[in-house]
N, CA, C and O atoms as CSV, one atom per row, in Angstrom:
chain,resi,resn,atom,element,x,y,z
A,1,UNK,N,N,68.915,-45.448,94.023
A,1,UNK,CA,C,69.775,-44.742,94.959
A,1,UNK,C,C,69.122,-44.870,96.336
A,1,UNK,O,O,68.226,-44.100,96.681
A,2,UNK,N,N,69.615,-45.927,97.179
A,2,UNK,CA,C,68.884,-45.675,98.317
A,2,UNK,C,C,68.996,-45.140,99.688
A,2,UNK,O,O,68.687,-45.636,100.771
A,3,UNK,N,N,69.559,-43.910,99.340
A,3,UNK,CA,C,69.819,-42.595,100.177
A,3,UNK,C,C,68.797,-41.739,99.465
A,3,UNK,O,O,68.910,-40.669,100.065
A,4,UNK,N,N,68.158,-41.626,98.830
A,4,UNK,CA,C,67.744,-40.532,97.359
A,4,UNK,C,C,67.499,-39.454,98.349
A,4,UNK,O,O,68.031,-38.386,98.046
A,5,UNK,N,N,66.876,-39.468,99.375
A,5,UNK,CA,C,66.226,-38.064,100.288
A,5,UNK,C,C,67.773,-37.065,100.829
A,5,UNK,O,O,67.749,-36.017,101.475
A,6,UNK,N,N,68.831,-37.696,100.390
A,6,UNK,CA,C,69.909,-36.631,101.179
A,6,UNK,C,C,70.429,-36.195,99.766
A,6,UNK,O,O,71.392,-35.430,99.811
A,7,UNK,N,N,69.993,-36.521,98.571
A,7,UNK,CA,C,71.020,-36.108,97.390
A,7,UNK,C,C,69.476,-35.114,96.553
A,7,UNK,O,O,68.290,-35.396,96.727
A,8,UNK,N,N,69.942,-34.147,95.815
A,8,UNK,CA,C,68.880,-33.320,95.393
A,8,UNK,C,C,69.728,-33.220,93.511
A,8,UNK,O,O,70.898,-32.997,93.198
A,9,UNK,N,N,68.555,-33.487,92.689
A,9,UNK,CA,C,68.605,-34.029,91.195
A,9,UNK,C,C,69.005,-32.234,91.089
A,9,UNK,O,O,68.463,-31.345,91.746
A,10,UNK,N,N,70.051,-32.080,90.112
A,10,UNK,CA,C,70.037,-30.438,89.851
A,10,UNK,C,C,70.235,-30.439,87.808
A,10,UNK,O,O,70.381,-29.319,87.319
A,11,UNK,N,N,70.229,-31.139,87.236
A,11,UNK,CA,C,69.867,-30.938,85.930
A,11,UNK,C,C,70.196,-32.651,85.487
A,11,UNK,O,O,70.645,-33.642,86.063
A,12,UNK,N,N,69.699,-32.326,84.174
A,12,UNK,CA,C,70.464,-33.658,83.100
A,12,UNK,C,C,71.477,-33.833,82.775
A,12,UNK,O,O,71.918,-32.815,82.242
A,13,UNK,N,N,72.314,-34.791,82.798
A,13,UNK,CA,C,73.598,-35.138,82.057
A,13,UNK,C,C,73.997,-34.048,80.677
A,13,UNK,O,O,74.986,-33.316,80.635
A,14,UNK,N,N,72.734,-34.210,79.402
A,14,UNK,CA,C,73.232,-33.580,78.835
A,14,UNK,C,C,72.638,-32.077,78.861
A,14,UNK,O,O,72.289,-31.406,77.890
A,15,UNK,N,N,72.623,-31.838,79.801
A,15,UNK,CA,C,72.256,-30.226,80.108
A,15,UNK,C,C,73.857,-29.663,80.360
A,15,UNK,O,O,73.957,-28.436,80.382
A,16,UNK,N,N,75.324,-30.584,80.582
A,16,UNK,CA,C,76.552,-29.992,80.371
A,16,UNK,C,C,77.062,-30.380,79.466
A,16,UNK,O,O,76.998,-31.610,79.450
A,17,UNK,N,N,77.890,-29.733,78.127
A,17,UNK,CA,C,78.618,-29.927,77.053
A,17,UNK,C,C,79.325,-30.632,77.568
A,17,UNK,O,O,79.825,-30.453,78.678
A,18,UNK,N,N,79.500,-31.610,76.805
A,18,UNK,CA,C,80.798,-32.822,76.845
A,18,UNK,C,C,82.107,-31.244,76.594
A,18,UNK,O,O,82.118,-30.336,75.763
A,19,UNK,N,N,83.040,-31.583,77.770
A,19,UNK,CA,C,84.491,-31.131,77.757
A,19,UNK,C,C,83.941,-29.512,77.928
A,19,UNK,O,O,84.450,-28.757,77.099
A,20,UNK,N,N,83.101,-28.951,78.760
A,20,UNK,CA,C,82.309,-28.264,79.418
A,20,UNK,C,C,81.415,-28.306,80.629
A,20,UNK,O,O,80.934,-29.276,81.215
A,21,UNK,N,N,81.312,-27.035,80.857
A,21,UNK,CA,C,81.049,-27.027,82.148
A,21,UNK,C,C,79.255,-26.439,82.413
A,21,UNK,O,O,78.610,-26.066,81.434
A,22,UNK,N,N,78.686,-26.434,83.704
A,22,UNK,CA,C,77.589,-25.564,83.785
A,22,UNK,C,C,77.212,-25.174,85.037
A,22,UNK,O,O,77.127,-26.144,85.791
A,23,UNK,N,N,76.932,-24.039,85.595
A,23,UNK,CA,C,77.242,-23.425,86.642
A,23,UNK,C,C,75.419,-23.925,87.922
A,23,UNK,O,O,74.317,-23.997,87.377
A,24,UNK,N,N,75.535,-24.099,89.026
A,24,UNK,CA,C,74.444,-24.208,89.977
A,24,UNK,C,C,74.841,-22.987,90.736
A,24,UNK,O,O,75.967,-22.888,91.225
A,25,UNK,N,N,73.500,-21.609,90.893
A,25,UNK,CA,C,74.137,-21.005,91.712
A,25,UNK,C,C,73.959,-21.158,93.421
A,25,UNK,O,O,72.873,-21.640,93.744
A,26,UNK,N,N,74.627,-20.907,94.238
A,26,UNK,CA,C,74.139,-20.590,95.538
A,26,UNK,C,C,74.340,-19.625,96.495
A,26,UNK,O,O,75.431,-19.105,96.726
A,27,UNK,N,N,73.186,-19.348,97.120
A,27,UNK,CA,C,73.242,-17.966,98.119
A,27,UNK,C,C,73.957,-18.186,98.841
A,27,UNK,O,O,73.878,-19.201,99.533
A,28,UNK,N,N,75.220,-17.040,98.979
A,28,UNK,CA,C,75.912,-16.450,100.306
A,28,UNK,C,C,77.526,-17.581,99.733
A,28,UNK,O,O,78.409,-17.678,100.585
A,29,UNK,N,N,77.623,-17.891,99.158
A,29,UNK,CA,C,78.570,-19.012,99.023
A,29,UNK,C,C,78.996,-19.169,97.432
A,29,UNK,O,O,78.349,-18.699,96.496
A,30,UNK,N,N,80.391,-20.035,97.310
A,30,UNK,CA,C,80.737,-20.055,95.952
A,30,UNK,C,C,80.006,-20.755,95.485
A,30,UNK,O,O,79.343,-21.508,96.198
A,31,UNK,N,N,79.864,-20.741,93.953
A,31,UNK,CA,C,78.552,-21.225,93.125
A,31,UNK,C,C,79.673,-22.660,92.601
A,31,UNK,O,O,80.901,-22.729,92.670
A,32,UNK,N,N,78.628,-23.719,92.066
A,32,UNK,CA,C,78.913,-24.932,91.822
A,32,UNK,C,C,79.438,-24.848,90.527
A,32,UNK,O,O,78.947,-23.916,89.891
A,33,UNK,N,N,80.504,-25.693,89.758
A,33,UNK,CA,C,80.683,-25.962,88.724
A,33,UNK,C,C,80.729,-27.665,88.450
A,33,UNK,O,O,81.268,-28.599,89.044
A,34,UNK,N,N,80.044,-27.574,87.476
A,34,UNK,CA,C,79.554,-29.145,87.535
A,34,UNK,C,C,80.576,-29.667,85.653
A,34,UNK,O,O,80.040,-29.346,84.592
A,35,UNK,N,N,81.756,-30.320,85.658
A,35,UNK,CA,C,82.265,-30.711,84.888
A,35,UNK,C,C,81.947,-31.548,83.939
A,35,UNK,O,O,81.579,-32.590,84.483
A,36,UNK,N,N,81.894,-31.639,82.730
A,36,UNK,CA,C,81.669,-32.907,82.028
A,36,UNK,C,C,83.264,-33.436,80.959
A,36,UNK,O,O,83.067,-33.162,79.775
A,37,UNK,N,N,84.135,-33.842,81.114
A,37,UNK,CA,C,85.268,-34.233,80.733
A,37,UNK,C,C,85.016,-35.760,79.676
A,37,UNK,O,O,85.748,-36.113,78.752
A,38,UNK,N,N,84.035,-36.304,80.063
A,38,UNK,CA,C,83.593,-37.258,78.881
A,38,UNK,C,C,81.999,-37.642,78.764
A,38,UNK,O,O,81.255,-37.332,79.694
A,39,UNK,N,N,81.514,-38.287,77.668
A,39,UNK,CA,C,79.980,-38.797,77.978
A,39,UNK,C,C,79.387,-38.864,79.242
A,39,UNK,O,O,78.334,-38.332,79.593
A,40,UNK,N,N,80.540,-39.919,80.234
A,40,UNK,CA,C,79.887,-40.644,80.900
A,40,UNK,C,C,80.075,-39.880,82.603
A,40,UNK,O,O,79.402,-40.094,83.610
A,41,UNK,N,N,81.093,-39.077,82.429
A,41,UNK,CA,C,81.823,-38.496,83.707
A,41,UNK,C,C,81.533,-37.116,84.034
A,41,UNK,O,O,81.633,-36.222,83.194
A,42,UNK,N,N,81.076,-36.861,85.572
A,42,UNK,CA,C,80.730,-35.424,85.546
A,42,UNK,C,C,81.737,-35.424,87.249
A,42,UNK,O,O,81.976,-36.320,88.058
A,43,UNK,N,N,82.073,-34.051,87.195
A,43,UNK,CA,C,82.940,-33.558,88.531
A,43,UNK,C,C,82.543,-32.700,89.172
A,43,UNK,O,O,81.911,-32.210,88.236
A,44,UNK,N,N,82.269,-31.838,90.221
A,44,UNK,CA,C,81.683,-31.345,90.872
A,44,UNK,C,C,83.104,-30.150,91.876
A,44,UNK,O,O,83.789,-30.386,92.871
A,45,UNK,N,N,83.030,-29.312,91.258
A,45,UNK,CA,C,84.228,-27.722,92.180
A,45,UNK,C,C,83.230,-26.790,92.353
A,45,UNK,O,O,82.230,-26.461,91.714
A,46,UNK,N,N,83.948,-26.322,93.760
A,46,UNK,CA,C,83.625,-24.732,93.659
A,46,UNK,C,C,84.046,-24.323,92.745
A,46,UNK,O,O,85.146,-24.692,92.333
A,47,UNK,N,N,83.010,-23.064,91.879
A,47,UNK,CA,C,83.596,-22.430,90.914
A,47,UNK,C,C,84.677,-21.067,91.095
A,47,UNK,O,O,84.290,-19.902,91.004
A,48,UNK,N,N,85.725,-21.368,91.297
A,48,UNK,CA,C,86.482,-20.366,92.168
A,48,UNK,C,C,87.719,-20.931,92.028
A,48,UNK,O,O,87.808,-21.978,92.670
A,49,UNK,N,N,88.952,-20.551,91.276
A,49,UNK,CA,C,90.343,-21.176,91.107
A,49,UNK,C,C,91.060,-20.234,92.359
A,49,UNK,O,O,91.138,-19.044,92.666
A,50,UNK,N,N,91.624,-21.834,92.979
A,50,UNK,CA,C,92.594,-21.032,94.298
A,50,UNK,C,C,93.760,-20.199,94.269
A,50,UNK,O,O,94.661,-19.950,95.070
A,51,UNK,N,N,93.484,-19.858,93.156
A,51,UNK,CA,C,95.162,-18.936,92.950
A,51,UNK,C,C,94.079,-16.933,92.899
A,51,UNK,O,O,94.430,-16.086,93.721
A,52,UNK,N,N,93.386,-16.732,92.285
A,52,UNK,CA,C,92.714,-15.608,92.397
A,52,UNK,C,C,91.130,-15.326,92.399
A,52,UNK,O,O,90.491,-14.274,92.369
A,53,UNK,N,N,90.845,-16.341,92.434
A,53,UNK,CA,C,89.032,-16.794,92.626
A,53,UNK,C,C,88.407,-16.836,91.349
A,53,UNK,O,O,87.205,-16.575,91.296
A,54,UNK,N,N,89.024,-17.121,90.322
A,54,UNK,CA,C,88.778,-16.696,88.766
A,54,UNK,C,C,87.437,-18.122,88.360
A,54,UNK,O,O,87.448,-19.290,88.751
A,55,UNK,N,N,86.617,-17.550,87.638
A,55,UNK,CA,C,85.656,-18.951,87.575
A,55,UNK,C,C,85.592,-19.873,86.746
A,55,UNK,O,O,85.260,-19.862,85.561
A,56,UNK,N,N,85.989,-20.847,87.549
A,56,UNK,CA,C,86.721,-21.980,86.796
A,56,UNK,C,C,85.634,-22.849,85.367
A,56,UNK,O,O,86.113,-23.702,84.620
A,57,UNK,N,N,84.589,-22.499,85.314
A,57,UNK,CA,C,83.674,-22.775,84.795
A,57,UNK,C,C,83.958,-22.102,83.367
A,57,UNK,O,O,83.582,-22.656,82.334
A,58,UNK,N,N,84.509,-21.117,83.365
A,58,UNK,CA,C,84.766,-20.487,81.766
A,58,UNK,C,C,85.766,-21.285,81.558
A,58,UNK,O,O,85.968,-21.369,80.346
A,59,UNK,N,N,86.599,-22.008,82.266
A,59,UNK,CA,C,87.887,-22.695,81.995
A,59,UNK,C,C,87.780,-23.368,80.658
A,59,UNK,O,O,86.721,-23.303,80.033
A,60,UNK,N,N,89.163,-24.224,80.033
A,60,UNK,CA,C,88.916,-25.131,79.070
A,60,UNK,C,C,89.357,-26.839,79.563
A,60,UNK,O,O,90.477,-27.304,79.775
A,61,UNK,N,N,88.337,-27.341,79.617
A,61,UNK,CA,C,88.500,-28.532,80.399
A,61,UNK,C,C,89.377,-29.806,79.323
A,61,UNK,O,O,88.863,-30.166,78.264
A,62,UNK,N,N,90.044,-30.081,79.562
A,62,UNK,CA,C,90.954,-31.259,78.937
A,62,UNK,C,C,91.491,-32.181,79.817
A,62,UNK,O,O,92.118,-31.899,80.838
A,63,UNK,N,N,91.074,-33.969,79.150
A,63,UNK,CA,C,91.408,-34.673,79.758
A,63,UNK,C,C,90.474,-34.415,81.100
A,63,UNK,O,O,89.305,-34.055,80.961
A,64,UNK,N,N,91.066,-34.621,82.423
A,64,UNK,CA,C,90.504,-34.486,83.661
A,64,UNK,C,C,90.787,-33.323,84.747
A,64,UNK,O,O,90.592,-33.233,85.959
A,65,UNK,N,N,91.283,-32.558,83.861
A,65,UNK,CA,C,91.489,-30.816,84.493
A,65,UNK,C,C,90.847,-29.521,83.501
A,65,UNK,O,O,90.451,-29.349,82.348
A,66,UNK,N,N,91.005,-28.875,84.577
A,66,UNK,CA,C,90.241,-27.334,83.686
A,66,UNK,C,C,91.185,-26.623,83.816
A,66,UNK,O,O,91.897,-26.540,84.817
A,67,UNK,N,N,91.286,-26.046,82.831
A,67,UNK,CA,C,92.487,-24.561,83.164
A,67,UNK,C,C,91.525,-22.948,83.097
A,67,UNK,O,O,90.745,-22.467,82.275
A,68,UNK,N,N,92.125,-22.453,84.533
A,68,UNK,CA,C,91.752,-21.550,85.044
A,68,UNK,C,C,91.393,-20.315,84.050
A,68,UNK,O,O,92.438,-19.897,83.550
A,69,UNK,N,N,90.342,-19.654,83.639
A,69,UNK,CA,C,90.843,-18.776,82.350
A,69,UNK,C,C,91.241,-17.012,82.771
A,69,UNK,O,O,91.150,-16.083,81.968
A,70,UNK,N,N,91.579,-16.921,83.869
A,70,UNK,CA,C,92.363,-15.940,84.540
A,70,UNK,C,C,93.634,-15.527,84.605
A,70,UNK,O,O,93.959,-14.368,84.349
A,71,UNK,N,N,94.695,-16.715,85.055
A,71,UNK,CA,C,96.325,-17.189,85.002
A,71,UNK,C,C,96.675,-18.917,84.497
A,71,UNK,O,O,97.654,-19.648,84.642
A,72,UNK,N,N,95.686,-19.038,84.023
A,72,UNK,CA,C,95.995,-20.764,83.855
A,72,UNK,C,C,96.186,-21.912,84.507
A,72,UNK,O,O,96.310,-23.000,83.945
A,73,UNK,N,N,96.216,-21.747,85.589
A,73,UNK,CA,C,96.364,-22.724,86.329
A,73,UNK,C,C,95.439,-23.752,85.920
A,73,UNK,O,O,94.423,-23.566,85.251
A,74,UNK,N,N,95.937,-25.039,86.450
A,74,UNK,CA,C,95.374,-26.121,85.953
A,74,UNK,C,C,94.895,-27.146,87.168
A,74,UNK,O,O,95.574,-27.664,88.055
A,75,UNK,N,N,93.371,-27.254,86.861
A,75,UNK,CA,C,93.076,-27.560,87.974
A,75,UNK,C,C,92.622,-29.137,88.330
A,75,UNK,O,O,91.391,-29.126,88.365
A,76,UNK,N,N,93.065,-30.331,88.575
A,76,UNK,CA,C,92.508,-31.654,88.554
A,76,UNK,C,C,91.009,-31.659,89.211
A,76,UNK,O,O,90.674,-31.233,90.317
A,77,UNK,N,N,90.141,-32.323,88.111
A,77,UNK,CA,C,88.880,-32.378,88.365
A,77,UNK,C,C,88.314,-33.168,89.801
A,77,UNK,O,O,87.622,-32.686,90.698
A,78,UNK,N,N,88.857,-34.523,89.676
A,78,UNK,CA,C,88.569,-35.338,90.654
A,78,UNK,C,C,89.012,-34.210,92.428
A,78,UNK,O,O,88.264,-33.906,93.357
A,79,UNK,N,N,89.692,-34.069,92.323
A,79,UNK,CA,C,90.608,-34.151,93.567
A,79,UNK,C,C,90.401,-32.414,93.903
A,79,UNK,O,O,90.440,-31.816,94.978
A,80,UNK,N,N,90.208,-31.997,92.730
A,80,UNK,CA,C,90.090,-30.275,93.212
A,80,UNK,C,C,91.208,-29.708,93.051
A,80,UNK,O,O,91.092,-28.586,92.558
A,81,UNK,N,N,92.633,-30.145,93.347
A,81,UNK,CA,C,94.017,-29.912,93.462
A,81,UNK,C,C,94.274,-28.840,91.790
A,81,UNK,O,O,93.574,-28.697,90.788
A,82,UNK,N,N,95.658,-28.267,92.223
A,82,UNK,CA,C,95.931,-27.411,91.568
A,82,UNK,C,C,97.287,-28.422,91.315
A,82,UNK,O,O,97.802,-29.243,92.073
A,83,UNK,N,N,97.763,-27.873,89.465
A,83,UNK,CA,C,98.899,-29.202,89.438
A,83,UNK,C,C,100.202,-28.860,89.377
A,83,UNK,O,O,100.338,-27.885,88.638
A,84,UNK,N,N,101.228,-29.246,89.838
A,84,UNK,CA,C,102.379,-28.787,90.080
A,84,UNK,C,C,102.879,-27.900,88.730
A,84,UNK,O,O,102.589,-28.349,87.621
A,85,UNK,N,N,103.489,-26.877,88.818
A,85,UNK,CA,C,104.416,-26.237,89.988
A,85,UNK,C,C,103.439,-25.645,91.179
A,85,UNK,O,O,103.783,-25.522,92.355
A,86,UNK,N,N,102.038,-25.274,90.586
A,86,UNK,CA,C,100.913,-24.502,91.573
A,86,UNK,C,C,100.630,-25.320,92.757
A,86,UNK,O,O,100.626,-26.551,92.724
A,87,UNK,N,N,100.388,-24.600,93.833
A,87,UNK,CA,C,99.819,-25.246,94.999
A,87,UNK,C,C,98.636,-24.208,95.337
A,87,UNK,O,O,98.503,-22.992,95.473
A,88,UNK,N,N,97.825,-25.412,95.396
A,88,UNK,CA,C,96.199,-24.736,96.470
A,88,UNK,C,C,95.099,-26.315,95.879
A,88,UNK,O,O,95.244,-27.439,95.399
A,89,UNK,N,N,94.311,-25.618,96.221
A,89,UNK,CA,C,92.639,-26.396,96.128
A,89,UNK,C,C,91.127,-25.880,96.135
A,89,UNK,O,O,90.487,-25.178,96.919
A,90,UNK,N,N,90.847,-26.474,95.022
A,90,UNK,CA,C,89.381,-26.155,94.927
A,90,UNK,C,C,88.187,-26.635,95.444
A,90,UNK,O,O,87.845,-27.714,94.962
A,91,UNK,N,N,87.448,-26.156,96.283
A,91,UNK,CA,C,86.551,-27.318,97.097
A,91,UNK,C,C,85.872,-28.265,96.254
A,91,UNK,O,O,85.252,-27.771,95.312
A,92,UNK,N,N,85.846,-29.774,96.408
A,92,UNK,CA,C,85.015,-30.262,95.597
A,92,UNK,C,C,83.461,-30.795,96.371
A,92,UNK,O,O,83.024,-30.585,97.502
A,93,UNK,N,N,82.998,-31.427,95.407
A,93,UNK,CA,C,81.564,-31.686,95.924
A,93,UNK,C,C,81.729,-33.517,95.624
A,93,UNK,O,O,82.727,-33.740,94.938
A,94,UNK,N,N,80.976,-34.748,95.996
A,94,UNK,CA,C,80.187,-35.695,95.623
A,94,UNK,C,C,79.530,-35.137,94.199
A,94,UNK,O,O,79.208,-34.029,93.769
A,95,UNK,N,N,79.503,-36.743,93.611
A,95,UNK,CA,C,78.291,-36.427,92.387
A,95,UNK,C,C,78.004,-37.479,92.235
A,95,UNK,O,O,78.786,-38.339,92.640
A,96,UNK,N,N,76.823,-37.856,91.618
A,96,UNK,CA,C,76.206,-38.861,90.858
A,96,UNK,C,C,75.382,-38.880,89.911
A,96,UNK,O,O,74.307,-38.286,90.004
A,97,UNK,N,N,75.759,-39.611,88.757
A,97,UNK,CA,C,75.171,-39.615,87.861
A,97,UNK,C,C,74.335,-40.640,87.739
A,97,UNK,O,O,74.929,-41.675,88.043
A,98,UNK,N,N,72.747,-40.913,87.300
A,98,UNK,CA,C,71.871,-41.736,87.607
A,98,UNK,C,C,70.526,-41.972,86.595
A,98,UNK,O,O,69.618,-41.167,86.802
A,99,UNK,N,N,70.308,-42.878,85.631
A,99,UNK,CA,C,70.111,-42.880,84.377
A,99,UNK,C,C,69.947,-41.552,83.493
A,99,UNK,O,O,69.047,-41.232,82.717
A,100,UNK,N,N,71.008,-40.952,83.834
A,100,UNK,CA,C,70.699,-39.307,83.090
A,100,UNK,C,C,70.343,-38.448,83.441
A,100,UNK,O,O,69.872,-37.595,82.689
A,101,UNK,N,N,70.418,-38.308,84.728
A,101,UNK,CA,C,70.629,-37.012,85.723
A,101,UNK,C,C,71.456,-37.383,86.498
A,101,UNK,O,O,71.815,-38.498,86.879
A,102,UNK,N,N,72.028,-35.440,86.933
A,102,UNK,CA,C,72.723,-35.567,87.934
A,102,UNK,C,C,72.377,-34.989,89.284
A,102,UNK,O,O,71.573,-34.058,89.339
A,103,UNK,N,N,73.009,-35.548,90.533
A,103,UNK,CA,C,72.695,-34.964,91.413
A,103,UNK,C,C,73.775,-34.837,92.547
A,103,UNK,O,O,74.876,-35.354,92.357
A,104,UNK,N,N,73.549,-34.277,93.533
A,104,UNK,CA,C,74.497,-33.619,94.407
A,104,UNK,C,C,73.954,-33.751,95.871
A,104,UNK,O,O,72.742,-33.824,96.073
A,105,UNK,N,N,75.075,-33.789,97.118
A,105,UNK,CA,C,74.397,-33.770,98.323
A,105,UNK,C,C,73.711,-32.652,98.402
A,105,UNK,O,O,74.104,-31.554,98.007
A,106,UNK,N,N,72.329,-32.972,99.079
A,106,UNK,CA,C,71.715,-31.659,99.780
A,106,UNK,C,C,72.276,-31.354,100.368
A,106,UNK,O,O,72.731,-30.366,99.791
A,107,UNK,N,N,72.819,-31.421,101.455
A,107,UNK,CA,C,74.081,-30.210,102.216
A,107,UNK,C,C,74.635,-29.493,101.689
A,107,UNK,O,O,74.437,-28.332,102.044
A,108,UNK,N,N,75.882,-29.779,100.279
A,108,UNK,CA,C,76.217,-29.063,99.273
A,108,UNK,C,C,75.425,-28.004,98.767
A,108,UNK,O,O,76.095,-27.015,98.469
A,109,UNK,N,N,74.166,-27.900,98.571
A,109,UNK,CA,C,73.278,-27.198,97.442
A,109,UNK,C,C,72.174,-26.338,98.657
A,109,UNK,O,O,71.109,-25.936,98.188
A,110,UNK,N,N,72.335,-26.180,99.564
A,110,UNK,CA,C,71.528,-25.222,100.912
A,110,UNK,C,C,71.175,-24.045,100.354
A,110,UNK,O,O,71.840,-23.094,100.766
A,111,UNK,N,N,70.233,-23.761,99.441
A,111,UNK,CA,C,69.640,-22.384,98.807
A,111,UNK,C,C,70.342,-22.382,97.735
A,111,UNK,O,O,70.846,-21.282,97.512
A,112,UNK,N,N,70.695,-23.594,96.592
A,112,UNK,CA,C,71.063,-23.249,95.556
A,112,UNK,C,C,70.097,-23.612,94.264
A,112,UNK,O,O,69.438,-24.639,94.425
A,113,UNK,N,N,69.930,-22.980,93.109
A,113,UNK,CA,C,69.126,-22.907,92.103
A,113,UNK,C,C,70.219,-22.790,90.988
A,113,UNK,O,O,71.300,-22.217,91.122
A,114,UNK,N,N,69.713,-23.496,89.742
A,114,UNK,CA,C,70.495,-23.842,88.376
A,114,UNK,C,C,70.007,-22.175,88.052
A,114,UNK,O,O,69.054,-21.414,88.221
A,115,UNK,N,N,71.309,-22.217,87.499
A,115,UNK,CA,C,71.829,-20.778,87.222
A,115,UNK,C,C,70.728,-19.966,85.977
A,115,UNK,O,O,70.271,-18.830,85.851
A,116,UNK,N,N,70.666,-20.800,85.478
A,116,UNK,CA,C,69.601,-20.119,84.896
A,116,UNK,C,C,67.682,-19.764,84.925
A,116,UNK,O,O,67.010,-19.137,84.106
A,117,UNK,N,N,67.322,-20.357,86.022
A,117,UNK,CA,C,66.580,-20.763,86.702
A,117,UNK,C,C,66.177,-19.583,87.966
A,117,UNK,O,O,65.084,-19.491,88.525
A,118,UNK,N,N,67.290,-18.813,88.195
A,118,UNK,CA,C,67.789,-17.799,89.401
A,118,UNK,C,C,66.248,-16.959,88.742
A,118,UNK,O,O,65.672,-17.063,87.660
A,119,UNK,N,N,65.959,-16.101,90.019
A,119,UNK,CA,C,64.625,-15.383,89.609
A,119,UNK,C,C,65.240,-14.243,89.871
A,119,UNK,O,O,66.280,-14.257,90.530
A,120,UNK,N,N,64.654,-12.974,89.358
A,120,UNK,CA,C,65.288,-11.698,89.730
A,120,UNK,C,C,64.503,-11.236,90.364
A,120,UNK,O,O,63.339,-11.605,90.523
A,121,UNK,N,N,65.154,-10.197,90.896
A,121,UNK,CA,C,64.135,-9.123,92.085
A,121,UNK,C,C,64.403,-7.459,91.289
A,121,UNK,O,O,65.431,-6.943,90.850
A,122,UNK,N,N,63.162,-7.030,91.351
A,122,UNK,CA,C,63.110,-5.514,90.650
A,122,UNK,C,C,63.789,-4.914,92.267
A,122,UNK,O,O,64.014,-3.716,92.435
């Protein structure tokens, strides 16, 4: 990758269930949902469906959309788009997948940590 210094590695490929999702969180901002719809393919949304902010990450992903698990809406992975009759959009991100990790622009990820990874404060 020879940009590598602007893109930041945020887990393994199979650190997301095939036809599942896994959440990156970030401060002050909607948290990442990082898609896996087949082996080889990962998608990158805000986790936040544009119809009531519902997190699209519990969704059930089929084919190349997730459906919202709030009101259903159905959301196209690539594109972010919501699919007709619905109108809106989900922000998406860049991704790359790269012998088995994935990673994301650093711009995208500005104070974000894999969700499980988050440290707590007493």
């Amino acid at each position: 990758m020879s940009d590598a210094g602007k893109w930041i590695q945020v887990c393994a490929l199979d650190d997301i269930p095939v036809l599942g999702a896994r959440v990156i969180e970030r401060m002050g901002d909607d948290d990442i949902a990082l898609f896996r719809p087949a082996a080889d393919r990962v998608f990158a949304l805000a986790d936040r469906c544009p119809h009531k902010g519902g997190p699209l990450s519990q969704g059930i992903v089929a084919g190349d959309t997730v459906t919202c698990p709030l009101h259903g809406w159905n959301i196209e992975l690539e594109s972010g788009n919501a699919c007709a009759p619905d109108v809106g959009c989900a922000r998406g991100f860049p991704v790359r997948v790269v012998d088995g990790r994935v990673w994301l622009p650093l711009e995208a990820l500005e104070e974000a940590t894999p969700a499980e990874e988050e440290e707590t404060t007493a």
